[in-house]
VEXMAR-344746 format. One record per atom (N, C-alpha, C, O): residue in three letters; x, y, z; atom name. Coordinates in pm, whole numbers, plus 32768, in hexadecimal, padded with zeros to 4 digits. Last residue first. Example, Ala and Ser with C-alpha at 12.3 -4.5 7.8 and 13.67 -1.06 7.14 Angstrom:
<pts>
+------+------+------+------+------+
| resn |   c1 |   c2 |   c3 | name |
+------+------+------+------+------+
|  SER | 8505 | 7F1F | 82C4 |    N |
|  SER | 8557 | 7F96 | 82CA |   CA |
|  SER | 850A | 8003 | 8313 |    C |
|  SER | 853D | 8072 | 8324 |    O |
|  ALA | 8527 | 7DC7 | 830C |    N |
|  ALA | 84CE | 7E3E | 830C |   CA |
|  ALA | 8528 | 7EB6 | 830C |    C |
|  ALA | 8590 | 7EB4 | 834E |    O |
+------+------+------+------+------+
</pts>
This chain:
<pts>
+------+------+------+------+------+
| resn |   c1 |   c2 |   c3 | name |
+------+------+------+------+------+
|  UNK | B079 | CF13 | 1DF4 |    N |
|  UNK | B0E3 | CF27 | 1E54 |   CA |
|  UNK | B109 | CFC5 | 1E41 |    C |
|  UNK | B162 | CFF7 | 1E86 |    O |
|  UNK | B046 | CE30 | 1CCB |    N |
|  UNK | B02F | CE98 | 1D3C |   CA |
|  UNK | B08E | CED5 | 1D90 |    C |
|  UNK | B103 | CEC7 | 1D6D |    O |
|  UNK | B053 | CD94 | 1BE5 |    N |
|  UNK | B0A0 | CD61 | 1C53 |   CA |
|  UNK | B06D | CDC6 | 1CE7 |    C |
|  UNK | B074 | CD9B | 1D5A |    O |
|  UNK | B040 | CDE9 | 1B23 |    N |
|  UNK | AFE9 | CD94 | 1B43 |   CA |
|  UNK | B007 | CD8B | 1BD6 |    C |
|  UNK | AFB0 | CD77 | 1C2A |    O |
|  UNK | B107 | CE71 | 1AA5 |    N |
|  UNK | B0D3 | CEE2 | 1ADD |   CA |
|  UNK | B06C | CEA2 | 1B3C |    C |
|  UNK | B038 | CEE7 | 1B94 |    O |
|  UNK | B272 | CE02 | 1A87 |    N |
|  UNK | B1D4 | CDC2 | 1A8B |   CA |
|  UNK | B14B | CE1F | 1AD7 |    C |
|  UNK | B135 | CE03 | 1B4D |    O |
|  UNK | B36D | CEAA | 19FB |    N |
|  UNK | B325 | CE6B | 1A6E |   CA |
|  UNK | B294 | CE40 | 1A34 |    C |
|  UNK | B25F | CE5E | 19C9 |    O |
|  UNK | B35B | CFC7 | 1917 |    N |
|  UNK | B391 | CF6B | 1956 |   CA |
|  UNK | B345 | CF13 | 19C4 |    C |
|  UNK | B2D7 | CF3E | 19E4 |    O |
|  UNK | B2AF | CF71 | 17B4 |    N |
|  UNK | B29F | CFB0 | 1854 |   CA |
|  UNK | B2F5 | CF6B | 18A1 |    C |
|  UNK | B2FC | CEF1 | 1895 |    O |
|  UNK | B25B | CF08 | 16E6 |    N |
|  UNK | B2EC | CF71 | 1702 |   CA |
|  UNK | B30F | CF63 | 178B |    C |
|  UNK | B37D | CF4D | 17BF |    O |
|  UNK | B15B | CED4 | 16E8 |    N |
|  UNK | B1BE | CE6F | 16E8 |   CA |
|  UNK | B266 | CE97 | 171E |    C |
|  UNK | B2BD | CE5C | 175E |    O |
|  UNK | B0E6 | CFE5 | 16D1 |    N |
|  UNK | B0D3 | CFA3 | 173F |   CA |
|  UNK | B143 | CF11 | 1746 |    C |
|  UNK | B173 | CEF2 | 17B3 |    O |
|  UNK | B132 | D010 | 15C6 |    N |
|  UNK | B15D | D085 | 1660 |   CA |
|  UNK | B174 | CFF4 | 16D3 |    C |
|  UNK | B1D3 | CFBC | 1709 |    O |
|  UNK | B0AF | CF49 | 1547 |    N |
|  UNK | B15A | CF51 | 154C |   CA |
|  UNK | B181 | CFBB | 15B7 |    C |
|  UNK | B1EB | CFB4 | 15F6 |    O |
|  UNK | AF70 | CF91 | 1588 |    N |
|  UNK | AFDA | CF29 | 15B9 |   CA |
|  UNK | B08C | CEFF | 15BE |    C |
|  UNK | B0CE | CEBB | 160D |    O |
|  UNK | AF90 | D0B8 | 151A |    N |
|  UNK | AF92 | D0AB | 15CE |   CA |
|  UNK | AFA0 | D000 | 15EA |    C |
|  UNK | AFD6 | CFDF | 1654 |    O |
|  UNK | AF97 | D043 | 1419 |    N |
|  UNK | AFE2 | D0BA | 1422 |   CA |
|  UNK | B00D | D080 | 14EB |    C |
|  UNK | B06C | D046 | 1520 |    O |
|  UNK | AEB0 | CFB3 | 140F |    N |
|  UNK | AF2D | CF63 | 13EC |   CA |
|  UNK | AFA9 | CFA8 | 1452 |    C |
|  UNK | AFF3 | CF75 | 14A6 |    O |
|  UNK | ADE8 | D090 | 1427 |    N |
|  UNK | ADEC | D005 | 145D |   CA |
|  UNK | AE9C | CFD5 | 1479 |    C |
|  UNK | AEE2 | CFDA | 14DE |    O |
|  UNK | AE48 | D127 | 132B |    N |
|  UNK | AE30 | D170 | 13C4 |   CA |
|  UNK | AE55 | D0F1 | 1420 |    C |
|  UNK | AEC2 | D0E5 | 1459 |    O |
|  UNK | AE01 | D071 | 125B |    N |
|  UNK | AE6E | D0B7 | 1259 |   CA |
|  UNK | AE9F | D0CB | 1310 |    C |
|  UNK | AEF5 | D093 | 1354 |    O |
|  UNK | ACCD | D078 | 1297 |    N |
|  UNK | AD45 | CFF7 | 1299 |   CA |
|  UNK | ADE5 | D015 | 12B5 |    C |
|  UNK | AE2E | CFE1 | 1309 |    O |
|  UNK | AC80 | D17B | 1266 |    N |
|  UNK | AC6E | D15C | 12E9 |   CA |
|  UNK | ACC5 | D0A9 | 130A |    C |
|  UNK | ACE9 | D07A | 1376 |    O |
|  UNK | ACDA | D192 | 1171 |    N |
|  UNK | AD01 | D1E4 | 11BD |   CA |
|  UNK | ACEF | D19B | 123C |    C |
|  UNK | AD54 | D17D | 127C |    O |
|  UNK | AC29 | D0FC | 10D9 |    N |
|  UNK | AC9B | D0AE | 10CD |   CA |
|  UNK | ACE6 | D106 | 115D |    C |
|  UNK | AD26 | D0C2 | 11AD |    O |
|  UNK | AB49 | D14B | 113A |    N |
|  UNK | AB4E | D0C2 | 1157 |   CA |
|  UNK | ABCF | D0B1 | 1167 |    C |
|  UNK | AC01 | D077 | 11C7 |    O |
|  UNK | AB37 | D260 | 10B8 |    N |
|  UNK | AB39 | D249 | 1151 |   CA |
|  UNK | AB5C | D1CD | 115A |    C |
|  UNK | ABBC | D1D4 | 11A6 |    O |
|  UNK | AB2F | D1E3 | 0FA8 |    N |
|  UNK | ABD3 | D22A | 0FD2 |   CA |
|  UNK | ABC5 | D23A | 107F |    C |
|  UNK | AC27 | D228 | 10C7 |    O |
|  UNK | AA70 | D17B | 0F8F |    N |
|  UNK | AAB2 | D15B | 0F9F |   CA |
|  UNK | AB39 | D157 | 0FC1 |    C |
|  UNK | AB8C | D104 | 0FE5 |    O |
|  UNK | A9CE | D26A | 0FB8 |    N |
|  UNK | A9AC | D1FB | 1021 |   CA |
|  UNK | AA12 | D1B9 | 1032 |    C |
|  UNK | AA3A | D1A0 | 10A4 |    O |
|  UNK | A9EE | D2D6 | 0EB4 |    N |
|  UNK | AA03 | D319 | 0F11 |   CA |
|  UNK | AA0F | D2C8 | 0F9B |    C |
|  UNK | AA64 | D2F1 | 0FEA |    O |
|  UNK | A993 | D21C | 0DEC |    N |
|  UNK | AA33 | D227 | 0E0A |   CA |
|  UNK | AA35 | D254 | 0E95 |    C |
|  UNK | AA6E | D211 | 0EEB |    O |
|  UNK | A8AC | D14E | 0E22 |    N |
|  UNK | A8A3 | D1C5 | 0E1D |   CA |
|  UNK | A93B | D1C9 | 0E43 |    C |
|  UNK | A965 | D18A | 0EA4 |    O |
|  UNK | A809 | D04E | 0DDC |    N |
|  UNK | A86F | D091 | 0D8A |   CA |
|  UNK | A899 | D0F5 | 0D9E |    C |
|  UNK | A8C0 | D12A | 0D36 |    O |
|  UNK | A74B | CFC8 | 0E94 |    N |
|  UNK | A768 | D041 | 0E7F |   CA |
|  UNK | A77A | D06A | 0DE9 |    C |
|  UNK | A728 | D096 | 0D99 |    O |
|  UNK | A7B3 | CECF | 0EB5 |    N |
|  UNK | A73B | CEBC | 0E9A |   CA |
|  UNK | A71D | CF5B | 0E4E |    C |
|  UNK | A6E1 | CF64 | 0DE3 |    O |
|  UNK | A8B9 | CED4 | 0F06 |    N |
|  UNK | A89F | CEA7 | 0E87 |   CA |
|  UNK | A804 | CEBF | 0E48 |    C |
|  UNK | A7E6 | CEC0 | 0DD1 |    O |
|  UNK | A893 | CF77 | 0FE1 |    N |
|  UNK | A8E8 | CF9E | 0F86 |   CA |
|  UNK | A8DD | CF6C | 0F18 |    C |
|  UNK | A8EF | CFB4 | 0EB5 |    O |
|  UNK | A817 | CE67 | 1072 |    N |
|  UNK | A7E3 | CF57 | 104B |   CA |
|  UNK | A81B | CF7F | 1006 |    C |
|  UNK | A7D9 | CFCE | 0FC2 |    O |
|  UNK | A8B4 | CDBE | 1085 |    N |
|  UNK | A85A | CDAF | 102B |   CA |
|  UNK | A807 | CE3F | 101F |    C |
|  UNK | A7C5 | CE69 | 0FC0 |    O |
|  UNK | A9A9 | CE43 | 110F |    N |
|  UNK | A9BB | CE1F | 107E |   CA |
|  UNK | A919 | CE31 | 104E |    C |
|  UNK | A8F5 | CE8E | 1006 |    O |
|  UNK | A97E | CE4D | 1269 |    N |
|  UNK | A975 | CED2 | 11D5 |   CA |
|  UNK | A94A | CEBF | 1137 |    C |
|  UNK | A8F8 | CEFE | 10F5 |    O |
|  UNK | A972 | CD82 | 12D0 |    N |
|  UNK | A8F9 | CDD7 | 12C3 |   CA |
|  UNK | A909 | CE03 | 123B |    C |
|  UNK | A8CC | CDF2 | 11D1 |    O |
|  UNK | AA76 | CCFE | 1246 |    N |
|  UNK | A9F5 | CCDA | 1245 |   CA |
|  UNK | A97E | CD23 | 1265 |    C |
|  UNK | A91C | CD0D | 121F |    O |
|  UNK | AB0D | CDB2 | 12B8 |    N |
|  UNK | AB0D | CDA4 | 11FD |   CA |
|  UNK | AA95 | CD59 | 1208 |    C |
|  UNK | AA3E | CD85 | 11BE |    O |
|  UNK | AB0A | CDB0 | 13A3 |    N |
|  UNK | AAD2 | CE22 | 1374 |   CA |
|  UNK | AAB7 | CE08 | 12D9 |    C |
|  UNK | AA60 | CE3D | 1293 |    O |
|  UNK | AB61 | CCA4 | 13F4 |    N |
|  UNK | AAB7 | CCD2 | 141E |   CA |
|  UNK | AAA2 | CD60 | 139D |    C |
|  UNK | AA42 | CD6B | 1351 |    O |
|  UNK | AC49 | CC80 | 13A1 |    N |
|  UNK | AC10 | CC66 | 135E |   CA |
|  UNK | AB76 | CC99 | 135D |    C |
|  UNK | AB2A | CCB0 | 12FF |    O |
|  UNK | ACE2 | CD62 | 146B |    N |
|  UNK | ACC2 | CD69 | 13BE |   CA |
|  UNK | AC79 | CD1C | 1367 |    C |
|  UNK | AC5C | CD46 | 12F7 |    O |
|  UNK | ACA4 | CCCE | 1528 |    N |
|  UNK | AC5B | CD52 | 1522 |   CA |
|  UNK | AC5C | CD73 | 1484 |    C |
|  UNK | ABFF | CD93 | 1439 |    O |
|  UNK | AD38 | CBEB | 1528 |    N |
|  UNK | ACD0 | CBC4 | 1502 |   CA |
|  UNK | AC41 | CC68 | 150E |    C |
|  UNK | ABC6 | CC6B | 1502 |    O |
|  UNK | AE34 | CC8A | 152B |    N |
|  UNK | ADF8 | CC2E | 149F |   CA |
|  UNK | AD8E | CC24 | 149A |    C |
|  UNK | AD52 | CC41 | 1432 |    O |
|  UNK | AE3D | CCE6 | 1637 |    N |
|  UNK | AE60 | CD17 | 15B0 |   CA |
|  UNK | AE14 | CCD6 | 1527 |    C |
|  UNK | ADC5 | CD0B | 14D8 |    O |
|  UNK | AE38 | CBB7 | 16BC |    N |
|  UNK | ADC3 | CC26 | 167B |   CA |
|  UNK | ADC4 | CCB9 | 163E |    C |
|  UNK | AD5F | CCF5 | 161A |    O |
|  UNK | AF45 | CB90 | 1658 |    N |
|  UNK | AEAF | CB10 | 1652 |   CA |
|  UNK | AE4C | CBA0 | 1640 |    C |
|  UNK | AE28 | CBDB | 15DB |    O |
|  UNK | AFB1 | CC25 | 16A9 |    N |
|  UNK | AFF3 | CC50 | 1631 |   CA |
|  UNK | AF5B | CBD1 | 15F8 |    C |
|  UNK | AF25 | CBCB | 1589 |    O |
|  UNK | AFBF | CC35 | 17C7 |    N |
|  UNK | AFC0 | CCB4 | 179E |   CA |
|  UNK | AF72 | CC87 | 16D6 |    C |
|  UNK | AF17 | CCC5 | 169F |    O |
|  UNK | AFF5 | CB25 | 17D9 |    N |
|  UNK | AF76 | CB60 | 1808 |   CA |
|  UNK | AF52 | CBC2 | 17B6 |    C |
|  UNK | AEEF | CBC2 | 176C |    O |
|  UNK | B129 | CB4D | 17A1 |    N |
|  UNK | B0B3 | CADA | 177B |   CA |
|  UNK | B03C | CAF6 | 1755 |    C |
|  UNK | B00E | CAEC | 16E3 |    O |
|  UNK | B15C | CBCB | 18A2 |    N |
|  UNK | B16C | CC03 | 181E |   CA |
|  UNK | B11B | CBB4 | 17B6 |    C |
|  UNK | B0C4 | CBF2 | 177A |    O |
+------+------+------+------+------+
</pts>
């Protein structure tokens, strides 16, 4: 669960880092409402995925 929730994070950070400086460099709202959308989305399928019963890592 650890794991899960380590690169959870560190996916959110990769993307605010691609994304931000296009978005700033930009200004364009429209970009930004995908940005914030596609964070949103992110987050969204890590609390699914934290939910989850059992360890899916595990196989079997």
């Amino acid at each position: 669960m650890v794991l899960k929730i380590v690169t959870g994070i560190i996916a959110v950070l990769l993307l605010l880092g691609f994304a931000v400086p296009y978005v700033l460099k930009m200004k364009d709202i429209a970009l930004s409402i995908v940005v914030v959308a596609g964070l949103c989305l992110m987050l969204w399928d890590l609390w699914g995925s934290l939910r989850e019963d059992g360890d899916s890592d595990k196989g079997g």
